[in-house]
C-alpha positions in Angstrom: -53.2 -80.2 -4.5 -55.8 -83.4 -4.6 -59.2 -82.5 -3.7 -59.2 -86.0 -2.1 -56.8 -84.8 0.5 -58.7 -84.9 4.4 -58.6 -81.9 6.4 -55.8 -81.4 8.8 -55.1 -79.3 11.6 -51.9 -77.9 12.5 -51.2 -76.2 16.0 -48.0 -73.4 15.3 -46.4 -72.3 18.6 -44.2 -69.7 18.5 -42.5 -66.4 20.5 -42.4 -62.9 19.8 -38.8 -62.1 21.6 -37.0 -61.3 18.1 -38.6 -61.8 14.5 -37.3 -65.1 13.7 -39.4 -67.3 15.4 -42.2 -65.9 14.1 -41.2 -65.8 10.8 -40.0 -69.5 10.6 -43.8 -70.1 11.5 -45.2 -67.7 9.1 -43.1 -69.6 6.1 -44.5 -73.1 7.4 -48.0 -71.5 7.6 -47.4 -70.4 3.9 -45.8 -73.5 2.7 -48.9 -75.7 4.5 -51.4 -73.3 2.6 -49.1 -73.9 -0.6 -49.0 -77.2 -1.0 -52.5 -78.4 0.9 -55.1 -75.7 0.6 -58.0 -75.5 2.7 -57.2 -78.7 3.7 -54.4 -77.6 6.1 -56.0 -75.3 8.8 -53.1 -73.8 10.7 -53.4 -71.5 13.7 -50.1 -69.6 14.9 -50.1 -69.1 18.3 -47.6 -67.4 21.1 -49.0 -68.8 24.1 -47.0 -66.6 26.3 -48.0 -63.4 24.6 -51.1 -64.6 22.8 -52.6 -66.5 25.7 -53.5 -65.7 29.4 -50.0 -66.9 30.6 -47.6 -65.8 33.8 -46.6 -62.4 33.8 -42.6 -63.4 34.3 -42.7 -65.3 31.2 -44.8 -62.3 29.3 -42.2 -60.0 30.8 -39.5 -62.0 29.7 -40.5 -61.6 26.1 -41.7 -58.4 26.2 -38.3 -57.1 27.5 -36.3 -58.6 25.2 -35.1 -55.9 23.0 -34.3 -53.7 26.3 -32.4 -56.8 27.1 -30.3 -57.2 24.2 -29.9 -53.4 23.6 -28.7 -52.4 27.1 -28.1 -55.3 28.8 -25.8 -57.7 26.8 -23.4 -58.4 29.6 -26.1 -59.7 31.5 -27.4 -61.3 28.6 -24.3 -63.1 27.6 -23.8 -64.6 31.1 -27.4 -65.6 31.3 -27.1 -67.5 28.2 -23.8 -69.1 29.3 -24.5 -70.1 32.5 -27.8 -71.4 31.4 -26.7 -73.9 28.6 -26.4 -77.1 29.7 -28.3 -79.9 30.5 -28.2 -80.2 33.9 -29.8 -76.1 34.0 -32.1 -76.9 31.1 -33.9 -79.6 33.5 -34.4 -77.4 36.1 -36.2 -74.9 33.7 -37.9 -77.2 31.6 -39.9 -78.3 35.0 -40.5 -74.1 35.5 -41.7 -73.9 32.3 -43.6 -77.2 32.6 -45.2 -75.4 35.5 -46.3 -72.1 34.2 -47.4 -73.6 30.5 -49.3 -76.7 31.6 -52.9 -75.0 31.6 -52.6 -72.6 29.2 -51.1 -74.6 26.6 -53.9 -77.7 27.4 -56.6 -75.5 27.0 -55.2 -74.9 23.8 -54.5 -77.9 22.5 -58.0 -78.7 23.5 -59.8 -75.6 21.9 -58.2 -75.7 18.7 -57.7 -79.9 18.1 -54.7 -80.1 16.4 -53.8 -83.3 13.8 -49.8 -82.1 14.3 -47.7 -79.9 16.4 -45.1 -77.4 15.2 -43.1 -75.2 17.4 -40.6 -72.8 16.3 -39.6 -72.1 20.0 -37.2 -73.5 22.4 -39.3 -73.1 25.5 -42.6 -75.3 24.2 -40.8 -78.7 23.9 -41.6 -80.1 27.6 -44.9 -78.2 28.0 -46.1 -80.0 25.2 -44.4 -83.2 26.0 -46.6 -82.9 29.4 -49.6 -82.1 27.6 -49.6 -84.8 24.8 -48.8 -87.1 28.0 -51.5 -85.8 30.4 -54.6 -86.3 27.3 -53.0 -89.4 26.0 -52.3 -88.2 22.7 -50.0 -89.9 19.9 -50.4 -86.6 17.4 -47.0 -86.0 16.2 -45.0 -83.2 17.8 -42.3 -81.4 15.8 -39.8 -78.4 16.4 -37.8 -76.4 14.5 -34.5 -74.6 15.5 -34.0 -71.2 14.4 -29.9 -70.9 14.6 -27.7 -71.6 12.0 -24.4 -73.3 14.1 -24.5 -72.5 17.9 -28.0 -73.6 19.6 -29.0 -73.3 23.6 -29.3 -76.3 25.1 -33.3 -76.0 25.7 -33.8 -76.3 22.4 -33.2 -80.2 23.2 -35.6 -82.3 25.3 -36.8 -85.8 24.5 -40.7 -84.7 24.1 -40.6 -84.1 20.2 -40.9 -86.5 17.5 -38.4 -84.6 14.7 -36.1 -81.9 14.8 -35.4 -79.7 11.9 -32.3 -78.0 12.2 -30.0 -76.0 9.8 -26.7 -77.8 9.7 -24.3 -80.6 10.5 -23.0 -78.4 13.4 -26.6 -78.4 14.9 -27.9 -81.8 14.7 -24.4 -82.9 16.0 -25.0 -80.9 18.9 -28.9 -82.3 19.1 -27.4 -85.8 19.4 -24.3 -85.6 21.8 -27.1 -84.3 24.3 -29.6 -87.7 23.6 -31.7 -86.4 20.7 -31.7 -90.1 18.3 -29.7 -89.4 15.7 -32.9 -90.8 13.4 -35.3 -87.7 14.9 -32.6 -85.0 13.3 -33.3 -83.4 9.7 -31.2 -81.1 7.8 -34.0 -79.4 6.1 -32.4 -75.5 6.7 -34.4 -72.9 8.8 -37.9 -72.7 6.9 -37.9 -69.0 5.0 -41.0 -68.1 3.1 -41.5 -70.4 0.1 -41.3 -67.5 -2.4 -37.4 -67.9 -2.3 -38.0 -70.9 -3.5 -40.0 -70.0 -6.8 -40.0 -65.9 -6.8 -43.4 -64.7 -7.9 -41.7 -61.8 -10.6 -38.6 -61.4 -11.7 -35.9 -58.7 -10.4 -36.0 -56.3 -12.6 -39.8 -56.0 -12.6 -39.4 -56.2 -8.9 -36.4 -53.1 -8.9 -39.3 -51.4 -11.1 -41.9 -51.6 -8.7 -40.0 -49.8 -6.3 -38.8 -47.3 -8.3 -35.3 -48.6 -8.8 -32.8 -48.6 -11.8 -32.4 -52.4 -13.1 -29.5 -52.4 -14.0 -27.9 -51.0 -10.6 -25.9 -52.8 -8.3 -28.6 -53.4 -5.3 -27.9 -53.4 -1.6 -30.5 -54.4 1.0 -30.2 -53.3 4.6 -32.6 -55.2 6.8 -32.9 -53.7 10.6 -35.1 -54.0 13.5 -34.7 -52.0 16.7 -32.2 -54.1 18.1 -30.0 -53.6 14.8 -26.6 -50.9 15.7 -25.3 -49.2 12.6 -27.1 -49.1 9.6 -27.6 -45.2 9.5 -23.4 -44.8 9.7 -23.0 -47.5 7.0 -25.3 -45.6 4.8 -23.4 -42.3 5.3 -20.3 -44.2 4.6 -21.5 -45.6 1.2 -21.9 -42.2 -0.2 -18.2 -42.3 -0.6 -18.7 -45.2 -2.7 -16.3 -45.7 -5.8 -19.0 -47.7 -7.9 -22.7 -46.4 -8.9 -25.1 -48.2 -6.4 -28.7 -48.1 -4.8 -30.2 -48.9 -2.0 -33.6 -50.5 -0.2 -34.1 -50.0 3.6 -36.6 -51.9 5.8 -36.1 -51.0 8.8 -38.3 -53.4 10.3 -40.1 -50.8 12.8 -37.2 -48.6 13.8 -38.9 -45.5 13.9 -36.2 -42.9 14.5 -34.0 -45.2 11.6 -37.0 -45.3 9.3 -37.2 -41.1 9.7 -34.0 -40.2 9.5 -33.5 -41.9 6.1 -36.4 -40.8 4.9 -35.9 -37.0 5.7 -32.2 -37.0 4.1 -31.4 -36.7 0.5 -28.6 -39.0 -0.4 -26.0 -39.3 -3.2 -27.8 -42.7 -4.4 -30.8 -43.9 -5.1 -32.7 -45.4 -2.0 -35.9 -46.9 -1.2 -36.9 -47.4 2.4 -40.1 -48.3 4.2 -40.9 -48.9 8.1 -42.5 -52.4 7.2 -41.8 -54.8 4.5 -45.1 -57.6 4.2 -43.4 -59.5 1.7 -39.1 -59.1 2.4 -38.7 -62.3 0.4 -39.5 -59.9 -3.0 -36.9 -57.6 -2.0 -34.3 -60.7 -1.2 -35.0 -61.8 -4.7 -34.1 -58.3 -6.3 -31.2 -57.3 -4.1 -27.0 -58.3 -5.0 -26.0 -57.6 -1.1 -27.7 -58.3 2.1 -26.2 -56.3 5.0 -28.1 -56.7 8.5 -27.5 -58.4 11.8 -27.1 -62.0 12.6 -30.4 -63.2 13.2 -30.8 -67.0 11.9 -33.8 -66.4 9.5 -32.7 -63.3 8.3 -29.5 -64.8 7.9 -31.8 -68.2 6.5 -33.4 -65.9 4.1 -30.6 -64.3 3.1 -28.7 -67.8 1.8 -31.8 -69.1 0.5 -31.5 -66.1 -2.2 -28.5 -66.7 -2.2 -27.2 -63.3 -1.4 -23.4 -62.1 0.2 -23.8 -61.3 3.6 -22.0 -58.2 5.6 -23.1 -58.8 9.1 -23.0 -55.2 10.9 -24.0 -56.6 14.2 -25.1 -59.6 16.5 -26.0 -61.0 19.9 -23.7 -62.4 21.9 -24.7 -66.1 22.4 -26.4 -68.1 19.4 -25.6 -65.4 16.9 -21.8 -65.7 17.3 -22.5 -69.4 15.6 -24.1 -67.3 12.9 -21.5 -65.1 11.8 -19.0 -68.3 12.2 -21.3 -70.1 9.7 -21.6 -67.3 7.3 -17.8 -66.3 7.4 -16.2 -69.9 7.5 -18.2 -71.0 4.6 -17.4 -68.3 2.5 -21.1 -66.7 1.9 -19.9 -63.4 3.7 -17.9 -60.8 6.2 -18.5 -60.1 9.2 -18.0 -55.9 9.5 -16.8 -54.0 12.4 -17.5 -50.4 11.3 -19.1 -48.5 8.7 -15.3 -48.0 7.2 -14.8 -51.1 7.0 -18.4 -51.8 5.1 -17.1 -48.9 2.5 -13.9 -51.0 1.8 -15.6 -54.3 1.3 -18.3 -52.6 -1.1 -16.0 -51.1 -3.0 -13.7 -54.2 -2.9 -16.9 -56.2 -4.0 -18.2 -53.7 -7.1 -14.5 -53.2 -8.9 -12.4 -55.4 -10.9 -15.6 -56.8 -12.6 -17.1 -58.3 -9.3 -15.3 -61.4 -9.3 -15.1 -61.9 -5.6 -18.7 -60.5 -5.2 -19.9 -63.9 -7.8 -18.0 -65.9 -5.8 -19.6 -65.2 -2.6 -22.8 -65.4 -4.5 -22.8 -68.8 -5.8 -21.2 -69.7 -2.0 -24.3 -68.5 -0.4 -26.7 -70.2 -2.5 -24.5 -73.2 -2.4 -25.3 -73.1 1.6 -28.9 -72.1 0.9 -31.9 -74.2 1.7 -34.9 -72.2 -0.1 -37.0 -75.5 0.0 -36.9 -75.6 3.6 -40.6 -74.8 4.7 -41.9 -76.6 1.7 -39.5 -79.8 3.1 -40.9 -79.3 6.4 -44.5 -79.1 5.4 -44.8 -82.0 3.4 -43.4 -84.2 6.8 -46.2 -82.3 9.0 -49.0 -83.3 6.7 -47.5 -87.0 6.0 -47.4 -87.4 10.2 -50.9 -85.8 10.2 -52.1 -89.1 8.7 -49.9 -91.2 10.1 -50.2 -90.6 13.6 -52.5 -92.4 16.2 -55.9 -91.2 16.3 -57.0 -90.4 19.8 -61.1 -89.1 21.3 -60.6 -85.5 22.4 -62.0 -84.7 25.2 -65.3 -83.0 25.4 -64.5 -79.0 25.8 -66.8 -77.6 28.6 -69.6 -74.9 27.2 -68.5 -71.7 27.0 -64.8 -72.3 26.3 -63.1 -70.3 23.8 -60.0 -68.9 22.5 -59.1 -65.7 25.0 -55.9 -63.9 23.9 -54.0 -61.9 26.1 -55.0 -58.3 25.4 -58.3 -59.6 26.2 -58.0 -60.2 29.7 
């Protein structure tokens, strides 16, 4: 990084309904610091959740996982009915609506040089913003599924979309994106995919695991079905093999492991800080068919069993992990058991071939990619006075109300 580099400030918007949008704006955060320093001061923000905002929108996210836990039918035909353009209008002006003054007061609180959201409900709230101060600042977003993507992902009001694949930015254009405002750049994952920070083995070490065992990752989240049965299934295992859990805040999952003694070694924790460390020492990835777990997953360029997904978007990421030969998608914990032991025989043949297929399809660079186009548009862009903020104004988060 020069020292000669200006100061730039980058607003991240995000949402809290599922991990991945958060995540994708954790790895641009990361990649920003990376590459810039102190230079780049980034603030992450879910205005819904984060900011004083309307309580059907805060409810929205907030019941997500009831939603698609118990509720999938309904979920399903909500996101069918919903995904065209025609609907997408109507909302984007409800959204318009409920976002204007919460998300001008913060662009005028915290000043930003650039704009990144990693949500599909910001882009016309911020297009109404930008317009209503005047503001050329660039405004970027960033799609978070791998092959099938909702229609309000796509609105006229940002600059640059970054998307994962072909499938997606040919979908971004036959609904009026520019063809010229569409990057491949991959879903951003954390930048330590990219250039792991210690090697597997040390990594296996640190978690008290053998080396030289073949390594399965599970990676759950209270909306993941199945990964206690899979487990009990792979005790049957023909091969030697161990096991790491995170079972990303599933209580009752994270207990019951823990309080079992199992015919492998296994290493599980509630919350993994840093899950690119245990991407880089795992051979299988077996979760559900979230795009940045799924992101993350390519980019170290692990074979995927998906043991679950949501109906919607996350049928386009099983499709794009199956049809390009990075992995299966499982139907029961039988099933998993035959693939494993498929995968560990005959000197893992098939298992290397998935391999270098997934880090064929993986884009590790992404958030690095992505970062370097924020800070280039940062100096680029049209300055514009910001208004004077009125005394007293300051940054009220929603638990604060």
């Amino acid at each position: 990084m020069s020292t000669s580099n200006p100061t730039r400030r980058f607003l991240i918007l995000t949402g809290d309904a599922g991990f991945g949008h958060r995540s994708a704006a954790n790895s641009v955060e990361k990649a920003l610091k990376e590459e810039y320093g102190d230079n780049a001061v980034t603030c992450i923000v879910d205005p819904v959740v984060e900011r004083p905002a309307s309580p059907i929108l805060r409810k929205s996210q907030l019941d997500y996982d009831d939603n698609v836990l118990n509720k999938q039918d309904l979920y399903r035909f909500s996101y069918a009915i919903s995904d065209n353009r025609p609907t997408c209008s109507v909302l984007e002006g409800a959204l318009t609506m409920l976002l204007h003054r919460n998300m001008l007061q913060l662009m005028d609180e915290f000043r930003p040089d650039a704009v990144v959201s990693t949500h599909h409900m910001y882009n016309a709230p911020m297009g109404s913003v930008l317009l209503a101060r005047h503001l050329s600042i660039p405004f970027f977003t960033v799609v978070t599924d791998l092959a099938d993507v909702h229609s309000l992902w796509f609105q006229s009001s940002p600059d640059r979309y970054f998307v994962a694949s072909q499938a997606v930015k040919e979908q971004a254009v036959k609904v009026g994106i520019p063809e010229n405002k569409v990057v491949i750049s991959g879903i951003p994952v954390d930048p330590n995919l990219a250039h792991p920070a210690v090697s597997r083995d040390i990594q296996r070490e640190v978690l008290g695991l053998d080396p030289s065992l073949p390594t399965l990752l599970f990676v759950g989240s209270p909306r993941v079905n199945g990964i206690y049965e899979c487990l009990q299934a792979l005790e049957k295992c023909q091969s030697p093999l161990q096991v790491m859990v995170a079972a990303g805040g599933d209580e009752s999952l994270y207990n019951q492991i823990k309080d079992r003694a199992w015919k492998f070694p296994i290493h599980v924790e509630n919350y993994v800080p840093k899950l690119s460390n245990w991407m880089n020492c795992a051979d299988i990835l077996i979760t559900k068919a979230g795009g940045l777990v799924v992101s993350e997953g390519l980019a170290a360029g692990l074979p995927i069993l998906l043991i679950d997904n949501l109906p919607g978007q996350e049928d386009g990421n099983v499709r794009y992990v199956v049809e390009n030969g990075a992995g299966l998608r499982i139907q029961n914990e039988n099933e998993l058991l035959s693939v494993v032991n498929h995968w560990l025989s005959d000197g893992q043949e098939d298992l290397r071939t998935i391999t270098e297929n997934s880090r064929t399809l993986g884009k590790p660079w992404a958030s690095i990619e992505i970062a370097r186009s924020l800070w280039q548009a940062s100096l680029t862009g049209i300055a514009h006075p910001w208004p004077t903020i009125k005394p007293g104004l300051r940054w009220i988060r929603a638990n604060e109300q």
